[in-house]
PyMOL Python script that loads the backbone (N, CA, C, O; Angstrom):
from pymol import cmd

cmd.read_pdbstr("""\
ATOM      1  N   UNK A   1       0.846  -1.166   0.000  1.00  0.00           N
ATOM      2  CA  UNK A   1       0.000   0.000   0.000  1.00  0.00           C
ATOM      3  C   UNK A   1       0.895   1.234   0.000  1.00  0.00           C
ATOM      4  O   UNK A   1       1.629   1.682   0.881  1.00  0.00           O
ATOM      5  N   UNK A   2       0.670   1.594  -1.049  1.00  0.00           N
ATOM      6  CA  UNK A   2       1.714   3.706  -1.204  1.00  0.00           C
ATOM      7  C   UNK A   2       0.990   4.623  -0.672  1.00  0.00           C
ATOM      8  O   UNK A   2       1.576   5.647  -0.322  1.00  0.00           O
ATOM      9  N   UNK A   3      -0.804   4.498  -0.413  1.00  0.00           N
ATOM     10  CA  UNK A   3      -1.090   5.418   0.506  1.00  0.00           C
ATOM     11  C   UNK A   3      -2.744   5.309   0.311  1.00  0.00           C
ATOM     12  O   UNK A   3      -3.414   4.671  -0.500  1.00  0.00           O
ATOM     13  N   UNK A   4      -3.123   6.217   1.417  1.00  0.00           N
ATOM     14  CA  UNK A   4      -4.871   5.781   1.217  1.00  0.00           C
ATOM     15  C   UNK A   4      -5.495   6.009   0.461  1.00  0.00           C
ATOM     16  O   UNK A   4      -5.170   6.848  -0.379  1.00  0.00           O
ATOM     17  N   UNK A   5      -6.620   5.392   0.423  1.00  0.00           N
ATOM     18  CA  UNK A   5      -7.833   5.239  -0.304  1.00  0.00           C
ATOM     19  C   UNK A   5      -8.580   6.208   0.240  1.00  0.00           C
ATOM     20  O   UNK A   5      -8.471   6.296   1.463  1.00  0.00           O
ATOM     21  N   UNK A   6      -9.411   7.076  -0.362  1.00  0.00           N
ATOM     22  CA  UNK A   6     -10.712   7.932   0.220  1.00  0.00           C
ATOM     23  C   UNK A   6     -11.436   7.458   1.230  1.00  0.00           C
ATOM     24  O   UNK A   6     -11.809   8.103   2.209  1.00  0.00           O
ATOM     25  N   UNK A   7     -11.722   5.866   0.907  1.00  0.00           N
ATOM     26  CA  UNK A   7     -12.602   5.198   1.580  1.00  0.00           C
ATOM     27  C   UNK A   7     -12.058   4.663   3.142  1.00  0.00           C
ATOM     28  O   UNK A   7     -12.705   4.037   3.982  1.00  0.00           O
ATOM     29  N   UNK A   8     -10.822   5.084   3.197  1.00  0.00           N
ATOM     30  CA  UNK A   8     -10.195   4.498   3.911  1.00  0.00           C
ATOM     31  C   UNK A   8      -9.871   5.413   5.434  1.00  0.00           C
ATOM     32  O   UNK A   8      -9.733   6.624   5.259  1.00  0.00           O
ATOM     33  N   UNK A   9      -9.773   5.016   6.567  1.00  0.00           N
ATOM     34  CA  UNK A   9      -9.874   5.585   8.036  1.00  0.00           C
ATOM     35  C   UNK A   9      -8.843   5.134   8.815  1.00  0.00           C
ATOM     36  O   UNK A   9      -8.689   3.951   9.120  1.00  0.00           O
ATOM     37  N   UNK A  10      -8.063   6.127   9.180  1.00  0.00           N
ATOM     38  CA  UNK A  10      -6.895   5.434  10.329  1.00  0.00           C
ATOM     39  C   UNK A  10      -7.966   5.114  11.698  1.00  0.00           C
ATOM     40  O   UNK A  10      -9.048   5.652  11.933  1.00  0.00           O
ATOM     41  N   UNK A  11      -7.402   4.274  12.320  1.00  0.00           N
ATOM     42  CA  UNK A  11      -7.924   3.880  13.339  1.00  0.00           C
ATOM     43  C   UNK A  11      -8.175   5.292  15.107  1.00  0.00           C
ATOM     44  O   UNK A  11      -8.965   5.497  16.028  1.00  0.00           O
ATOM     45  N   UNK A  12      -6.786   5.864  14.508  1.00  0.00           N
ATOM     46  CA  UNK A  12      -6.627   6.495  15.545  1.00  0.00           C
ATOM     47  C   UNK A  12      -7.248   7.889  15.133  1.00  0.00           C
ATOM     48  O   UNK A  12      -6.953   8.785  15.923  1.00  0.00           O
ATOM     49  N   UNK A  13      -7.850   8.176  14.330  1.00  0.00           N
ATOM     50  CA  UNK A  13      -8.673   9.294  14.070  1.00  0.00           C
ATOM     51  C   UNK A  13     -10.174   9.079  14.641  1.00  0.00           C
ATOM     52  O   UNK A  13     -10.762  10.039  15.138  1.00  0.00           O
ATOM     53  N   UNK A  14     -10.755   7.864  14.568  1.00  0.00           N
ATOM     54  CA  UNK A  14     -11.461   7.483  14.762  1.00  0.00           C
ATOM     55  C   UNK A  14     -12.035   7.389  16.622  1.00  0.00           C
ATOM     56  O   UNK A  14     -13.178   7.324  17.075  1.00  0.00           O
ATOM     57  N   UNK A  15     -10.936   7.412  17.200  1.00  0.00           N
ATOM     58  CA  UNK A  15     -10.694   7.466  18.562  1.00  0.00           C
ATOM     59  C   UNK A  15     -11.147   9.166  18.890  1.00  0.00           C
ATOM     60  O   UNK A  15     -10.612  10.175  18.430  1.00  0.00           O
ATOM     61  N   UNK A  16     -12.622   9.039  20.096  1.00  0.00           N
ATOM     62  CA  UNK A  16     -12.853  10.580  20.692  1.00  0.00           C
ATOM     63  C   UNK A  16     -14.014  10.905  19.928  1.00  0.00           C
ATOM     64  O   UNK A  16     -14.841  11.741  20.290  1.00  0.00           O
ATOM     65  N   UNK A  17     -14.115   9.865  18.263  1.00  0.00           N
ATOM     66  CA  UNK A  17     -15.451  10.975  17.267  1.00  0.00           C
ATOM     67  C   UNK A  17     -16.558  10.142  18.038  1.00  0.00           C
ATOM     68  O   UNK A  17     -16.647   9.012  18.518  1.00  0.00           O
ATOM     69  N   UNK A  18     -17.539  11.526  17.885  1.00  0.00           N
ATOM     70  CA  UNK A  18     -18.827  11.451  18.478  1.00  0.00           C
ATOM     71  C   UNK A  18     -19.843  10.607  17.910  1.00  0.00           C
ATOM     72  O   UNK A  18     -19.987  10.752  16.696  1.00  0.00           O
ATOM     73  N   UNK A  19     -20.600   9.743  18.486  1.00  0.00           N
ATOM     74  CA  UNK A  19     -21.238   8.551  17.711  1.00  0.00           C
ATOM     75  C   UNK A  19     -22.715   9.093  18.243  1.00  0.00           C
ATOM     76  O   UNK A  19     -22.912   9.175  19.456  1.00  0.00           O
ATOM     77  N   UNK A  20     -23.582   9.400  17.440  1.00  0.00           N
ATOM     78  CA  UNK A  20     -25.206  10.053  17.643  1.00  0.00           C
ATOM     79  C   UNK A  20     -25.948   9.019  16.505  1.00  0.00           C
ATOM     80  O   UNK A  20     -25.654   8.483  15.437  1.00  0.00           O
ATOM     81  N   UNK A  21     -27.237   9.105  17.546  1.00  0.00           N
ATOM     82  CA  UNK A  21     -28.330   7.898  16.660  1.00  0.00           C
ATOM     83  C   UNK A  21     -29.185   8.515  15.322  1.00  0.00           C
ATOM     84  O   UNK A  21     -29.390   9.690  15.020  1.00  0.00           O
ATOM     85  N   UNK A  22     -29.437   7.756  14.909  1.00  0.00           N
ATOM     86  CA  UNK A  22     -30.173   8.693  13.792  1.00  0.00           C
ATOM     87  C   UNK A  22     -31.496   9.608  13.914  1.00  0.00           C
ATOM     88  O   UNK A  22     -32.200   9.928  12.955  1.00  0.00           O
ATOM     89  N   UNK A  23     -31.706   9.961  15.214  1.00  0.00           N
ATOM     90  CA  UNK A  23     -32.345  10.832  15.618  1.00  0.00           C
ATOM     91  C   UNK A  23     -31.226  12.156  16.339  1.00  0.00           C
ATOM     92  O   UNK A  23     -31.338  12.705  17.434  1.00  0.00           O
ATOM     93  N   UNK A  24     -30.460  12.317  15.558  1.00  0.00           N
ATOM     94  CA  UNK A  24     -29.410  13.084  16.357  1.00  0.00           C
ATOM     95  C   UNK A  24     -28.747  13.341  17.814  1.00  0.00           C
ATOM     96  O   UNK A  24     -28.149  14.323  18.254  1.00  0.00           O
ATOM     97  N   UNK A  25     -29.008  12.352  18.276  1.00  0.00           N
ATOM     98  CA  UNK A  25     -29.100  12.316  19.752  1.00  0.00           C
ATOM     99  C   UNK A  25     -27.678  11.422  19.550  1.00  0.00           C
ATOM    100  O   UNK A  25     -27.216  10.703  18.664  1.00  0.00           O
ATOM    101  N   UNK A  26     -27.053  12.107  21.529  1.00  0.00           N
ATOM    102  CA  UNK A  26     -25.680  11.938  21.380  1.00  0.00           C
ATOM    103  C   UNK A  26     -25.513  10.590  22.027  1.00  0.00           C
ATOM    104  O   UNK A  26     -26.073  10.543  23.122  1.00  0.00           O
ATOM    105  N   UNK A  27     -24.847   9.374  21.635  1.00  0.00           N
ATOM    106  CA  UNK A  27     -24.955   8.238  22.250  1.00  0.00           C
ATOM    107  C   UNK A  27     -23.310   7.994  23.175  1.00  0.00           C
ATOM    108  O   UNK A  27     -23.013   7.491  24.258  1.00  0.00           O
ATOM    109  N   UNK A  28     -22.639   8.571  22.202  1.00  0.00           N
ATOM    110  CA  UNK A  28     -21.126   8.559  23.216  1.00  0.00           C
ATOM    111  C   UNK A  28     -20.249   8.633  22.574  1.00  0.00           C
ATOM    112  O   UNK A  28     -20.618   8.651  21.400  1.00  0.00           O
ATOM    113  N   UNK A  29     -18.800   8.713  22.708  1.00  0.00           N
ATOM    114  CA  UNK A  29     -17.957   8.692  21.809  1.00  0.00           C
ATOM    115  C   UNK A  29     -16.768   7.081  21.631  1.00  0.00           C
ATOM    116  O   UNK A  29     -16.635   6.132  22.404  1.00  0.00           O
ATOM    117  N   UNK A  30     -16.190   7.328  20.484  1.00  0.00           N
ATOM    118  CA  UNK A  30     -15.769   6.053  20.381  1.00  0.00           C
ATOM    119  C   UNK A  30     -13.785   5.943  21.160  1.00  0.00           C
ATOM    120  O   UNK A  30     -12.741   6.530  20.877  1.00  0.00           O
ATOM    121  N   UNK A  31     -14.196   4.797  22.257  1.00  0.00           N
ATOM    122  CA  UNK A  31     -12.990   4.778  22.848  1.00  0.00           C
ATOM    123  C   UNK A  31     -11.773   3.542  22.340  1.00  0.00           C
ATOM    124  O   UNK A  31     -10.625   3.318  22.722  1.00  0.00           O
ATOM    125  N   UNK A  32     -12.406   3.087  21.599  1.00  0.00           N
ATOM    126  CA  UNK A  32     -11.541   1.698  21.286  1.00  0.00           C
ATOM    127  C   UNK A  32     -12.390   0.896  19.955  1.00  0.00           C
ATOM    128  O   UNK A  32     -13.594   0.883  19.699  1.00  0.00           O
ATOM    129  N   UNK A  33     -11.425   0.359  19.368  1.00  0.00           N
ATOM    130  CA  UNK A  33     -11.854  -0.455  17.575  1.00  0.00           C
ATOM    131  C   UNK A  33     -11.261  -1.839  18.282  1.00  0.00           C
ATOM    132  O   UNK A  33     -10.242  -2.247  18.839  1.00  0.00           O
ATOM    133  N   UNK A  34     -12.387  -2.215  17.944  1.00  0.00           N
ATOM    134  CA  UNK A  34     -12.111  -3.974  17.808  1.00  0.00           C
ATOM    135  C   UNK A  34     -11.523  -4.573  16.483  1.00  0.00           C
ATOM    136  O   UNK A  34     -12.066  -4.062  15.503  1.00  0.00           O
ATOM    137  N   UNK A  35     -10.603  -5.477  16.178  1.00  0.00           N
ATOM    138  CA  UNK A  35     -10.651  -5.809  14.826  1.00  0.00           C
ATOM    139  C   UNK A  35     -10.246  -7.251  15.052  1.00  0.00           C
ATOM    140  O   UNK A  35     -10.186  -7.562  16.241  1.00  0.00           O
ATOM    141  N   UNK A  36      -9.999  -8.062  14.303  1.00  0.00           N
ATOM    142  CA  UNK A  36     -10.095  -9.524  14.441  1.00  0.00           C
ATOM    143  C   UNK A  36      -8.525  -9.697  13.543  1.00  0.00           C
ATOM    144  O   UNK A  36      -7.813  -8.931  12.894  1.00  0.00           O
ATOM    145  N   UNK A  37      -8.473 -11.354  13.984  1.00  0.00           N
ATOM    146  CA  UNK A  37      -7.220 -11.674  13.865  1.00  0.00           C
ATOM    147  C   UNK A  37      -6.617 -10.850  12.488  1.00  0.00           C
ATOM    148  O   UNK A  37      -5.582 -10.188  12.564  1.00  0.00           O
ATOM    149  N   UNK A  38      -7.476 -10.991  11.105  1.00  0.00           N
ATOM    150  CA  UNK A  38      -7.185 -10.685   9.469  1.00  0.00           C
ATOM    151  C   UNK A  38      -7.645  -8.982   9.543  1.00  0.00           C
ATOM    152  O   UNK A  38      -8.289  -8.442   8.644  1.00  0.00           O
ATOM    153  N   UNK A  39      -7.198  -8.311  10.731  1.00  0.00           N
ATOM    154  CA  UNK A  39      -6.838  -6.929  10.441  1.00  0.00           C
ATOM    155  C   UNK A  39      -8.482  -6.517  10.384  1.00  0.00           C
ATOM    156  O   UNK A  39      -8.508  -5.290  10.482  1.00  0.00           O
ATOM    157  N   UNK A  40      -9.170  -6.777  10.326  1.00  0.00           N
ATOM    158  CA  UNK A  40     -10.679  -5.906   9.892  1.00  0.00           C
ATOM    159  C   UNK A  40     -11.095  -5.545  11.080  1.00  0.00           C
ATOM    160  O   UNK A  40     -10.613  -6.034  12.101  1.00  0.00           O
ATOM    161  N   UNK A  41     -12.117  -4.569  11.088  1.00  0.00           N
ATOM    162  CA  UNK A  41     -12.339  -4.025  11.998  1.00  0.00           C
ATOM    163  C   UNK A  41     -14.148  -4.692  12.435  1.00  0.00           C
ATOM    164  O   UNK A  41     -15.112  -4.551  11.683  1.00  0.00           O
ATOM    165  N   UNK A  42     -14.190  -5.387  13.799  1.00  0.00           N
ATOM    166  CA  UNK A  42     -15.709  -5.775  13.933  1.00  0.00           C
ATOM    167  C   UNK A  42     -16.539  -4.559  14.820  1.00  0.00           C
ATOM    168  O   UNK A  42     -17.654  -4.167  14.478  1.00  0.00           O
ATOM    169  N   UNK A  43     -15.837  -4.057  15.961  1.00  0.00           N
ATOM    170  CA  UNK A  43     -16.718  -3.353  16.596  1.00  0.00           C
ATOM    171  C   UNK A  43     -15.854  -1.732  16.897  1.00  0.00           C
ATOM    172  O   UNK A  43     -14.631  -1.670  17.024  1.00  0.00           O
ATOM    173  N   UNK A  44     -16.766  -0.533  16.968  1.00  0.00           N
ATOM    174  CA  UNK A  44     -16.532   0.136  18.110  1.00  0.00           C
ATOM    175  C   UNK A  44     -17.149   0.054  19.591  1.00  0.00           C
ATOM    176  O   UNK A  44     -18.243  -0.277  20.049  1.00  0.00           O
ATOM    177  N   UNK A  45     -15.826   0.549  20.168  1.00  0.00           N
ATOM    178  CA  UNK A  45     -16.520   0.794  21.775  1.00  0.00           C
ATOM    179  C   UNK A  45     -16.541   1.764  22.339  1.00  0.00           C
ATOM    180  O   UNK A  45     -15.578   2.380  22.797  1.00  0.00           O
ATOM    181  N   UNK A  46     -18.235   2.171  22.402  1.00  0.00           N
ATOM    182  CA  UNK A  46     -18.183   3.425  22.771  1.00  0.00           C
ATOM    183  C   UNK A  46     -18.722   3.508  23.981  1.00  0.00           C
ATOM    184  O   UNK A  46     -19.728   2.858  24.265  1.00  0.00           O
ATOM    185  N   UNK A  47     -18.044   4.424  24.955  1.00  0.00           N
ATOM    186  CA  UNK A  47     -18.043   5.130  25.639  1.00  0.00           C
ATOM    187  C   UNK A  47     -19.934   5.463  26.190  1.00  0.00           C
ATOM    188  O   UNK A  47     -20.219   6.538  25.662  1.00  0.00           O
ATOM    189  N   UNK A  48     -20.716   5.133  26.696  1.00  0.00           N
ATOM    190  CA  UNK A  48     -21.885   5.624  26.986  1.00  0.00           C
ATOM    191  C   UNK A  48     -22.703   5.748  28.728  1.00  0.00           C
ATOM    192  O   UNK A  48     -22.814   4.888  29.601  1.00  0.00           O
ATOM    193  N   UNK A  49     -23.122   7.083  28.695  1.00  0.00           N
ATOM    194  CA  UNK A  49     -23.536   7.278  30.030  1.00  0.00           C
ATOM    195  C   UNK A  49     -22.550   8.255  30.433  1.00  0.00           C
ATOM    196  O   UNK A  49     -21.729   8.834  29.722  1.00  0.00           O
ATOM    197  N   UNK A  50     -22.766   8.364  31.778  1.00  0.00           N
ATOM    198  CA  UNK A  50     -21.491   8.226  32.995  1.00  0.00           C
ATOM    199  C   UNK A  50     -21.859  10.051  32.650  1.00  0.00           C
ATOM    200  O   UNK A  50     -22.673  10.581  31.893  1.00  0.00           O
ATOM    201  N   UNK A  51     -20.783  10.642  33.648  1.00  0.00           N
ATOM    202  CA  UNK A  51     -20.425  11.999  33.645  1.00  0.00           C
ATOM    203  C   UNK A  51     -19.119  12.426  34.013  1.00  0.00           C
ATOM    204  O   UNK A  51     -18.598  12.264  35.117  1.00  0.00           O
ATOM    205  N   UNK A  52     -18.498  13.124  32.761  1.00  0.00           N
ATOM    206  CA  UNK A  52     -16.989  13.526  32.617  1.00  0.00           C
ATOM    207  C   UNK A  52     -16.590  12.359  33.016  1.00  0.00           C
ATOM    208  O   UNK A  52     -16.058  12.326  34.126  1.00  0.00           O
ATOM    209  N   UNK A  53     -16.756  10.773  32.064  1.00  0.00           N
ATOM    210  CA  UNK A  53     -15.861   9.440  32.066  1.00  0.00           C
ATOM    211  C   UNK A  53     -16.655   8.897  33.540  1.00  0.00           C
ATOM    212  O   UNK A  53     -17.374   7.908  33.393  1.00  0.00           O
ATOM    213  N   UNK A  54     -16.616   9.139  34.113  1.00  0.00           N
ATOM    214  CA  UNK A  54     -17.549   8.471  36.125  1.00  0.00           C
ATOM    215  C   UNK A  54     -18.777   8.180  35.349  1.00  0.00           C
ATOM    216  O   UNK A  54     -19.656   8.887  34.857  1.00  0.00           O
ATOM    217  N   UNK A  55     -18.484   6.531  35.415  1.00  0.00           N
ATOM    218  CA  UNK A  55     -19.974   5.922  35.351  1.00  0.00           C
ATOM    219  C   UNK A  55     -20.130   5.721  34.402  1.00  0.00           C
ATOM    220  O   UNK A  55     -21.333   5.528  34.229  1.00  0.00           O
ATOM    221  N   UNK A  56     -19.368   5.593  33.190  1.00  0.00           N
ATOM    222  CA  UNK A  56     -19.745   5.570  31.825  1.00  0.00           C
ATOM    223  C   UNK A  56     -19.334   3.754  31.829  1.00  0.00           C
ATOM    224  O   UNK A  56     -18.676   3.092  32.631  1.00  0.00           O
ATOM    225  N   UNK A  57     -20.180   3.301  30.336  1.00  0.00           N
ATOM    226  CA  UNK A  57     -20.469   2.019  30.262  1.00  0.00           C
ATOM    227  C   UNK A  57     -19.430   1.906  28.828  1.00  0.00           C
ATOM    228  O   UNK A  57     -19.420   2.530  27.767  1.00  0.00           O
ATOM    229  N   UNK A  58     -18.762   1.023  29.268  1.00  0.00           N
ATOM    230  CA  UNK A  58     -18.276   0.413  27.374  1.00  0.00           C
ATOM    231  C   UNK A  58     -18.790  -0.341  26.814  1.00  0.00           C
ATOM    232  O   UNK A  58     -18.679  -1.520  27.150  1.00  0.00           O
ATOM    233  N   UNK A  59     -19.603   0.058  25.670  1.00  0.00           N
ATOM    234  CA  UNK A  59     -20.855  -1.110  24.648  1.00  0.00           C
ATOM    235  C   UNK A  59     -19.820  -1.240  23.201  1.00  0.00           C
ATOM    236  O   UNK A  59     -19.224  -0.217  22.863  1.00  0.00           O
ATOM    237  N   UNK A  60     -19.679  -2.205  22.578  1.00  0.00           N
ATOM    238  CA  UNK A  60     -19.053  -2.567  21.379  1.00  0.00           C
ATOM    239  C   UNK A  60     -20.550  -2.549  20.387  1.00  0.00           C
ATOM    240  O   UNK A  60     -21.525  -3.256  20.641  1.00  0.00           O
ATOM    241  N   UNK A  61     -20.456  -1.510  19.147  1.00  0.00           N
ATOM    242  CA  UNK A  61     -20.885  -1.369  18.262  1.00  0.00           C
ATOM    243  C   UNK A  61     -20.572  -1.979  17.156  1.00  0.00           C
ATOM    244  O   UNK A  61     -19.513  -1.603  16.653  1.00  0.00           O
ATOM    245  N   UNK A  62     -21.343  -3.075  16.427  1.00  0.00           N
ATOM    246  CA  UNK A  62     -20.990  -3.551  15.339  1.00  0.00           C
ATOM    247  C   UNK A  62     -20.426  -2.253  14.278  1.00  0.00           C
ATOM    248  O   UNK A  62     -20.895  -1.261  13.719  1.00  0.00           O
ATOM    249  N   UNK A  63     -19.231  -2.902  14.395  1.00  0.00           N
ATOM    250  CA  UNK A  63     -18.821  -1.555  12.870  1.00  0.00           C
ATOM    251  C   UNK A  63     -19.585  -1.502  11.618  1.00  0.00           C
ATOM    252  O   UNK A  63     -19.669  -0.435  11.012  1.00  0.00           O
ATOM    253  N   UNK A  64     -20.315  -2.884  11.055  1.00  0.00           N
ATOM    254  CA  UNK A  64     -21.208  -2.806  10.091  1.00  0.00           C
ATOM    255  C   UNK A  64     -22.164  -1.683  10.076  1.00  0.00           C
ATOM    256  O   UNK A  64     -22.641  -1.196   9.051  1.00  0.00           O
ATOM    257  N   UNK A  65     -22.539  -1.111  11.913  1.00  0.00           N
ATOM    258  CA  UNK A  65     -23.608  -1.076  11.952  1.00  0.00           C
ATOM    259  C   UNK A  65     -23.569   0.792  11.860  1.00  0.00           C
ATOM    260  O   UNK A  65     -24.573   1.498  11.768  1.00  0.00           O
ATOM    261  N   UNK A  66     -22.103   1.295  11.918  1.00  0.00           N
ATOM    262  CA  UNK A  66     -22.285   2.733  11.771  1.00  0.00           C
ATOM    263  C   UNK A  66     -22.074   3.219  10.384  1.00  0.00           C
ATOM    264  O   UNK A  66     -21.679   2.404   9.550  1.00  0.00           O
ATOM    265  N   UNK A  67     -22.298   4.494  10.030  1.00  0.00           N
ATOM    266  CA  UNK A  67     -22.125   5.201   9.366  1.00  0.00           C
ATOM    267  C   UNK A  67     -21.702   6.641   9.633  1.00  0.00           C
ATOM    268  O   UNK A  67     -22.272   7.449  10.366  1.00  0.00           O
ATOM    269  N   UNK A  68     -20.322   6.861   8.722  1.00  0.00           N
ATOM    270  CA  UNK A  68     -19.212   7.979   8.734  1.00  0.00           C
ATOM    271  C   UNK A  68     -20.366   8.967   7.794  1.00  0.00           C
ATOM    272  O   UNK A  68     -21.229   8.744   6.944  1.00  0.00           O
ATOM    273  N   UNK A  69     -19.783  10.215   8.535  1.00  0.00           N
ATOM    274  CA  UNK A  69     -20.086  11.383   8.142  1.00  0.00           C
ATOM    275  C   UNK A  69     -18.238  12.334   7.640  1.00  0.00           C
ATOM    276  O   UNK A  69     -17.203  12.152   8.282  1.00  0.00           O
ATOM    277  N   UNK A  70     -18.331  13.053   6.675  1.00  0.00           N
ATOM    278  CA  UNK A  70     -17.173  14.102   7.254  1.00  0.00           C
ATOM    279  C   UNK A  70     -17.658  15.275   7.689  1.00  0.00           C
ATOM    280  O   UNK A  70     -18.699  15.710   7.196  1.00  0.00           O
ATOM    281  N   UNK A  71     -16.912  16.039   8.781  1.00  0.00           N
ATOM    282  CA  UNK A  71     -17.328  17.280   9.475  1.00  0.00           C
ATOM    283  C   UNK A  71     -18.638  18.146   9.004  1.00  0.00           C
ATOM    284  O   UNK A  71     -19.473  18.708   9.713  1.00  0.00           O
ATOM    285  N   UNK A  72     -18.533  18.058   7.377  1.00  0.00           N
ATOM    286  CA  UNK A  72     -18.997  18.964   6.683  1.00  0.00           C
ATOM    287  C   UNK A  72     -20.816  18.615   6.646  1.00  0.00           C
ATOM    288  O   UNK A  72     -21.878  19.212   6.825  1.00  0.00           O
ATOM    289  N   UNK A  73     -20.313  17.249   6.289  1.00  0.00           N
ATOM    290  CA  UNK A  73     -21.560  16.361   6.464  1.00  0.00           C
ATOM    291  C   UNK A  73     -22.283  15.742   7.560  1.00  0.00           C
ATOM    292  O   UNK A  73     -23.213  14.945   7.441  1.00  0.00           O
ATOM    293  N   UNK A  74     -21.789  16.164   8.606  1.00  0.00           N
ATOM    294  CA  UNK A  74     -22.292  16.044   9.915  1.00  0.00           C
ATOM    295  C   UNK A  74     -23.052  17.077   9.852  1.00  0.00           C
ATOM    296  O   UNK A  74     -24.261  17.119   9.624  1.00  0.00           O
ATOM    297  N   UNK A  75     -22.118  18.151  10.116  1.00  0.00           N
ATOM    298  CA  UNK A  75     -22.892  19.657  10.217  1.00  0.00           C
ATOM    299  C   UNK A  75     -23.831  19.863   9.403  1.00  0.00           C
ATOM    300  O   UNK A  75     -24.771  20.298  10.069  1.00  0.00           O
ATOM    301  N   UNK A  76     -24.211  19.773   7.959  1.00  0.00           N
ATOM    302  CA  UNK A  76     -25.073  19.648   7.263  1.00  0.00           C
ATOM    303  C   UNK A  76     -26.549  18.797   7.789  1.00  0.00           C
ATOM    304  O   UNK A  76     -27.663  19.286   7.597  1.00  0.00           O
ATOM    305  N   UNK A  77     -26.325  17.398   8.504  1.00  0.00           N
ATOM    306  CA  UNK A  77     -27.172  16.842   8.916  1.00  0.00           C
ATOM    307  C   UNK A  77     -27.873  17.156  10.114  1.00  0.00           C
ATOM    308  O   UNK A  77     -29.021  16.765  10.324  1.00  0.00           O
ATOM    309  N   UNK A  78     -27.107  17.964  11.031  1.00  0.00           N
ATOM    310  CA  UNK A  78     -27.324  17.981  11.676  1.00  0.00           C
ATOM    311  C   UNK A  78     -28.425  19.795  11.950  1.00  0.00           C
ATOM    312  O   UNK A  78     -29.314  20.073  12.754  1.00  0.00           O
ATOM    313  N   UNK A  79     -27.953  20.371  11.167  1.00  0.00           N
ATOM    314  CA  UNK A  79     -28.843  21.264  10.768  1.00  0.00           C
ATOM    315  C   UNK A  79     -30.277  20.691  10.277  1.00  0.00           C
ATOM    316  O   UNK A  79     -31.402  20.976  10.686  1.00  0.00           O
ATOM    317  N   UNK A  80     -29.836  19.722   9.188  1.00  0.00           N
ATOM    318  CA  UNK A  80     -31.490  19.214   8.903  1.00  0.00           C
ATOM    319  C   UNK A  80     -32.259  18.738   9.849  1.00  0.00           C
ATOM    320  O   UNK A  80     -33.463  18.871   9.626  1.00  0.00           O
ATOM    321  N   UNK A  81     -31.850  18.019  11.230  1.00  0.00           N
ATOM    322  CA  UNK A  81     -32.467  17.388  11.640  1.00  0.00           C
ATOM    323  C   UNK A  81     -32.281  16.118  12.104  1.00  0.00           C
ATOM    324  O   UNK A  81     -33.053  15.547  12.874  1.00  0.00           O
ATOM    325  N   UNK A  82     -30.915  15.500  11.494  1.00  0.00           N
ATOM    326  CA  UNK A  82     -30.805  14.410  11.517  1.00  0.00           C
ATOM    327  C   UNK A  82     -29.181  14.044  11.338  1.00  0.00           C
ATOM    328  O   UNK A  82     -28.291  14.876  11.164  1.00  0.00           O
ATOM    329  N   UNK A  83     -29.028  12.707  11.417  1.00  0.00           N
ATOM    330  CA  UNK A  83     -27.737  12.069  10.285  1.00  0.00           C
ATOM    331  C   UNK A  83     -26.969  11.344  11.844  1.00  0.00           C
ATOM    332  O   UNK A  83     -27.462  11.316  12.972  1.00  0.00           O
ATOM    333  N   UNK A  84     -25.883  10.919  11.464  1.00  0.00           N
ATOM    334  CA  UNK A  84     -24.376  10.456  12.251  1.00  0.00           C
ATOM    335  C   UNK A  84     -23.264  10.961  12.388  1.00  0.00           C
ATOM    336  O   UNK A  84     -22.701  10.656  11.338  1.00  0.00           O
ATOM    337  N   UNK A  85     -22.590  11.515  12.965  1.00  0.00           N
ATOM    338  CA  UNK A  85     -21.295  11.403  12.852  1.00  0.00           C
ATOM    339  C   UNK A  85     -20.485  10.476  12.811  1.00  0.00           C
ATOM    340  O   UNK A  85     -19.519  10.513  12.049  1.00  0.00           O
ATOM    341  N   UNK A  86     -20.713   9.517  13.583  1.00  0.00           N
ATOM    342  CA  UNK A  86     -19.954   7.878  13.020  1.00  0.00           C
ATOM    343  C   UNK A  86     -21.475   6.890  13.033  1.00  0.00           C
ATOM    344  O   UNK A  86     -21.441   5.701  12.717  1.00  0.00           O
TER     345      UNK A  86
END
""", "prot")
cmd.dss("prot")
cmd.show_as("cartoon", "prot")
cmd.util.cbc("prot")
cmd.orient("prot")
């Protein structure tokens, strides 16, 4: 590999972004990527509940199961009404 793909996400960028349901509501942010032995990635774990980290729960999110926004397209959605950030 000489370098990324568009489609493509370092892991550690991914670490801190804000994960909201498709009702725009904030569910938590992502603290850790699961990936399996052949490098792929199965879950995030995000971060949910708690206050300033006290009390917060770690839930693993099927990675199938989110959808990336970029900044631009967050903000856009989120004006409408809606969308993900991850």
């Amino acid at each position: 590999m000489t370098q990324m793909q568009p489609t493509h996400i370092m892991a550690s960028k991914l670490i801190g972004t804000r994960v909201v349901s498709a009702n725009n509501e904030s569910i938590g942010d992502i603290n850790d990527v699961i990936v399996d032995r052949n490098g792929q990635a199965v879950a995030a774990v995000v971060g949910v509940g708690g206050f300033l980290g006290i009390g917060e729960k770690a839930v693993a999110i099927p990675f199938n199961a989110l959808e990336f926004a970029s900044r631009e397209q967050a903000s856009a959605m989120s004006n409408a009404g809606g969308g993900n950030n991850a």
